[in-house]
Every structure is written in C-alpha cells, then in structure tokens.
N, C-alpha and C positions, 0 to 999 in steps of 0.2 A: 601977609607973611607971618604976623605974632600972631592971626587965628590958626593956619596950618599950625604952626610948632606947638601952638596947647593943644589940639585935638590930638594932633602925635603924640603927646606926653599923658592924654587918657587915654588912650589906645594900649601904649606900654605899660600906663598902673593896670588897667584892667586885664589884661593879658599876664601879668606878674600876681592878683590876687586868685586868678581863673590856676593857674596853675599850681600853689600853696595852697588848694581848697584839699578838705580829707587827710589833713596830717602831716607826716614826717615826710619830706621827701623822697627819704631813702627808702620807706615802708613800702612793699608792694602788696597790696592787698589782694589773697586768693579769689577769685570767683566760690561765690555761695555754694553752687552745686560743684566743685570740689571738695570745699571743707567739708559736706556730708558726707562726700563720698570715700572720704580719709578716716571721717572719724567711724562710720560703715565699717569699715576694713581694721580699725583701732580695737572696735568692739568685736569684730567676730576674730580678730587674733588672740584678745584675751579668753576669749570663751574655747579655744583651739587649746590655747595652752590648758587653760584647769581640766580639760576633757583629757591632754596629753598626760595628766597627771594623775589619772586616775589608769585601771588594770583594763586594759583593752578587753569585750565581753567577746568569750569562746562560745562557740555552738555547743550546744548540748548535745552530748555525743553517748551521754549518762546510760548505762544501761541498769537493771538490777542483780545484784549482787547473790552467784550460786553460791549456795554454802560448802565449803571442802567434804567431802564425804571421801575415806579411804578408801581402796579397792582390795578388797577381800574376798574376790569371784577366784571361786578352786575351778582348775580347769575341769570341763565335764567329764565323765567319764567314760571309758574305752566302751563298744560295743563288742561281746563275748559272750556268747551264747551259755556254753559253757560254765564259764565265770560265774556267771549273773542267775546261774541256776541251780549251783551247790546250796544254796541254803531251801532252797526249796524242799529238798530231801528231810530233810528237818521236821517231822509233824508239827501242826499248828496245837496236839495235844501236849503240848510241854507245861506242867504248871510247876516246875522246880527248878530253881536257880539250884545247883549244887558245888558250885565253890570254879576258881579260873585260878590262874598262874601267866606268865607271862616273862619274856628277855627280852631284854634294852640293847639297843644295837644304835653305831652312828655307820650312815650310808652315804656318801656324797656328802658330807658334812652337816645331815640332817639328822637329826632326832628319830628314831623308828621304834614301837613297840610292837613284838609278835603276842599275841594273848591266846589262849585258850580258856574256851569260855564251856562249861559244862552244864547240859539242860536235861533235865527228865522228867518223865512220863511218872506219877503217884505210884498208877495202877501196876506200875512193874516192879514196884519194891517186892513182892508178894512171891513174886512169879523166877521161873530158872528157867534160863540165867536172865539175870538181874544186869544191867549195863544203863550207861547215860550215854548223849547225844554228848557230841563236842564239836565246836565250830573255831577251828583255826582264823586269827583274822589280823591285817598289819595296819593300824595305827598311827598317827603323828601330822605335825606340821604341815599345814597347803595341801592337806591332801582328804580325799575320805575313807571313812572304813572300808577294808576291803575284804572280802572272806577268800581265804583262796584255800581251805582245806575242812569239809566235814565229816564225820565219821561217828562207830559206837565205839567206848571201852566197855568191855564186858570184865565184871570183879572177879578177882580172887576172891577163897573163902572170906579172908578177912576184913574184907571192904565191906561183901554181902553182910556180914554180920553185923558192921558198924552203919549201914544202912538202915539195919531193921530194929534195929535198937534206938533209933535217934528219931526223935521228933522229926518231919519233915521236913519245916520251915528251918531247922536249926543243921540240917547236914552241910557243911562245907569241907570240901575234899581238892588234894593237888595230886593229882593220880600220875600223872609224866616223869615229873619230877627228872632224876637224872637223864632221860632219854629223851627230853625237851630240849634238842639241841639247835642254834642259833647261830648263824656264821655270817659274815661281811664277804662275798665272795669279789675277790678285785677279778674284775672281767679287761677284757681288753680296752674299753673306752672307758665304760664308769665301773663302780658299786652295783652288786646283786646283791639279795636277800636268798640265803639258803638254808634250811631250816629241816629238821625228821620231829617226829611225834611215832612214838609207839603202839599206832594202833593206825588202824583204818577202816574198813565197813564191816567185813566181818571178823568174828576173834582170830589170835594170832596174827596179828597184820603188821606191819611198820608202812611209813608214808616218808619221802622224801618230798619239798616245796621248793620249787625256784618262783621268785618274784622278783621285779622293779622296785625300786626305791621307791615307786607309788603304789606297789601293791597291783599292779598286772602279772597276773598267774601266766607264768609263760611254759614250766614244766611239769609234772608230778611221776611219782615212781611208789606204787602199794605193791610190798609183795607179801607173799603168804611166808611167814616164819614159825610154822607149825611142826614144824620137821627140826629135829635136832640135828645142825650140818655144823662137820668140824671140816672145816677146808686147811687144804696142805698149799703153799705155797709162799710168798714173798710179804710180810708183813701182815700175816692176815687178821691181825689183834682189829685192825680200821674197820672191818666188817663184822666188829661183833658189838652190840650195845649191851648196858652196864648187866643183862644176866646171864650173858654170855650167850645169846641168841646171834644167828646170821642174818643182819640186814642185807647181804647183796648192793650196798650203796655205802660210801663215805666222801668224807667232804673235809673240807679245811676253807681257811681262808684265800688259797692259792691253787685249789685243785677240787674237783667233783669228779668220781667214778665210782664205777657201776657192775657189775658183774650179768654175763651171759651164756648161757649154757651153747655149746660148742655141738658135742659129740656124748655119747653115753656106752663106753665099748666094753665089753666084758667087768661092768657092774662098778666101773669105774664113770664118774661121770666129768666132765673138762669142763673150763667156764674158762670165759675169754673178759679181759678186762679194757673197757672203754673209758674214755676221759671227755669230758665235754667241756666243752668253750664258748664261752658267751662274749659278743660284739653288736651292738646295734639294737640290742631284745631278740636277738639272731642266737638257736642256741644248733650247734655242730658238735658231732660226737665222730671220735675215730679210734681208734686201737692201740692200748700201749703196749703190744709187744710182750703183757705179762700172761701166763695162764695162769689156774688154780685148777685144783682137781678132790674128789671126794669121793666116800664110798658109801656116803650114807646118799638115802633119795633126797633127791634136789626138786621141790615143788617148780611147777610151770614160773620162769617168771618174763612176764610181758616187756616188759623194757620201758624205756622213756617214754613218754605220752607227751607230746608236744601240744600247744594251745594257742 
C-alpha cells in the first residue's frame, strides 16, 4: 500500500514538472512558421507604406512640344480674269518711277489705302504727246495689293515742260490731285470702296472704281469727256469734276449714279439717270426718275461694266 502511494506521488511530481517545462504558464508560444509568416507580412507593410509615400509613377504620355507660330495666312485670292490682267497692259518697258499720291479711307472698320502709282517709259519724254502709265491699287491690313484700275495720263503743256527739264531719276509728280476722289460707299450689308481718277486709256477720259474692302474689282465706268457738255437739269454741279468737265458719274457716301443717253431728237440729246445698289458684291442698277438734257454732243457712253 505505501509502494502504490509513493509511485502515485512520482507520477504527480512528474506530471507537474512535464507541464511547467517552457515557461510561463500563461505564455502561449506561436508556431515558428507563423512568426515568419507575420513578420513576412510586418516587412512588406512597411515597404507598402514608404512606396505609399512616395508620387505614384504616371505613363509617359510626354509628347514634344510645337512651338506657337501665329496665323498670318491672307486668304488667297479671287480668280478674275479680268482683274488679274490690268497690269498686264502696262509695258515691261517702264524705267521710271514718276511720283504716286494716294486716300485713306476706313471700310468695315479696316484701314484701306487707294494709291496711284505713276510709271514711264524714258523714251517718251522726247516724243508728243508725252504721258505716264498709272496703276490704281487698294492697299492695307489681311489683305494684298490689289490693282483694280490702269490707264495713261497724257500732259498738259506745263507738265510736258517740267518733264523735259528735269533729270529723270529726279521727276516726282501728283497729277489727280483734286479729281483723286475716294469714298466709303455704305451698301446694304457692308462698306464698298468707290473711287474716280481723271483719266483712263486714252486722253480726255475719267474712270469710276467700285471695289470690296479686299480690293475685288467688282465695277468700272471710263467715259470719254472730250467734249464740252453743260447739262441742264437737277443738281448737275455732281457731274462735273474740279475743271468743270462732265464725268457722267458721281457718288457720295450714300449713293452712286450714273448717267445714260436716252434719245437724241432735234439736236437736243436726253440722259436718263441710274442709281446703283450694292448687297452681297451683287451690284443692281435701276432708274431714278431723273432726266438731263443738252445741246452740245454727248460722246458714246458705255455704261457700267460689271466684273
């Protein structure tokens, strides 16, 4: 009986040191392959977080950088046969600059200059008559030169004289002068350009110009004023320029007309007077109702030439 009870009592010590082996009681000690696998997971959070801390990397989306270049392209210009062939007339034999003049005008709120620009021939200083080449042309902003009127002036004595007296390279002349007239015509939509020059291809001439605010020649009117015509009727001072010649044409800023031979009945000759209207680069002519009448001969005159 006292062998059983001591072997039960090394039974219970051994059983009481078996279970206090490895430490605290209370401690529960992880499996090895957790604690790697925690501190695994310890390490690639903190390596998560410094990579969070840094600017997340964008695709390169990068291209190379054009440089601003302004647009300065004038729109091309009209095709006009016509147009594009008055300066043709013009000999390639011009070696002389002979002096321009020119009127400032605003159109559509642009800037416009009409110029007249004068070129001659040496070999004609010599020679009767004596004239320069002249080439009407308009001028300015977003646009290009444009010629919409060429022609000769032929001198009076006094010019020819100051011609042949003068060096060549040194003659500069404003031959228009007063009858270099220049207008804003308000059309129905926009601004016209309308413009006379006292002269045209051949002497005694006058020239009427309608143009666009870009310088498309849309009308012209040369008549012969060789003939000394005093016309009878309702203000007829508008159709006379500064020598008292009949142009057959006036203008303003609010009207353009024209005059047209009617009838010619016992030595009296009738002119009928037209008004034209500009909409669209659209130019319409119709009748005001007025005549004129004269006794002196009235030269052929063509009328409006549209373009």
């Amino acid at each position: 009986m006292k062998r059983i009870t001591a072997i039960a009592a090394l039974m219970l010590i051994f059983a009481l040191v078996l279970s206090g082996c490895g430490g605290d009681p209370g401690t529960t000690k992880a499996p090895a392959t957790q604690t790697q696998t925690n501190s695994g997971k310890q390490e690639s959070t903190k390596a998560n977080q410094q990579t969070s801390s840094m600017p997340a990397a964008q695709p390169d989306n990068s291209q190379e950088e054009t440089p601003y270049v302004p647009d300065y392209t004038i729109p091309e210009p009209w095709t006009q046969d016509y147009q594009n062939s008055l300066t043709d007339r013009i000999p390639f034999s011009v070696d002389l600059a002979a002096g321009w003049e020119y009127r400032d005008l605003s159109v559509n709120d642009m800037h416009r200059r009409i110029t007249v620009t004068y070129e001659m021939e040496s070999s004609v200083i010599p020679e009767d008559p004596c004239y320069t080449y002249f080439r009407v042309d308009i001028i300015g902003d977003g646009m290009y030169a444009e010629t919409v009127a060429v022609g000769r002036e032929f001198f009076d004595e006094s010019t020819t004289e100051y011609v042949r007296s003068e060096e060549p390279e040194m003659i500069s002349m404003e031959l228009f002068e007063y009858d270099f007239v220049a207008y804003t015509y308000k059309g129905k939509d926009k601004d016209y350009i309308v413009c006379s020059i006292p002269a045209g291809w051949e002497p005694n001439s006058s020239t009427m110009v309608i143009a666009t605010d870009m310088g498309k020649l849309l009308a012209d009117f040369e008549v012969d004023k060789s003939n000394q015509v005093t016309l009878q009727g309702d203000d007829t001072g508008k159709y006379m320029d500064y020598g008292k010649n009949t142009n057959f044409f006036s203008f303003g800023e609010d009207y353009i007309t024209y005059l047209q031979v009617s009838q010619r009945v016992d030595g009296v000759t009738y002119l009928k007077e037209y008004a034209l209207t500009i909409e669209n680069d659209e130019i319409t002519s119709a009748e005001t109702g007025k005549t004129y009448t004269t006794t002196d001969p009235v030269p052929d005159l063509p009328g409006i030439a549209l373009h």
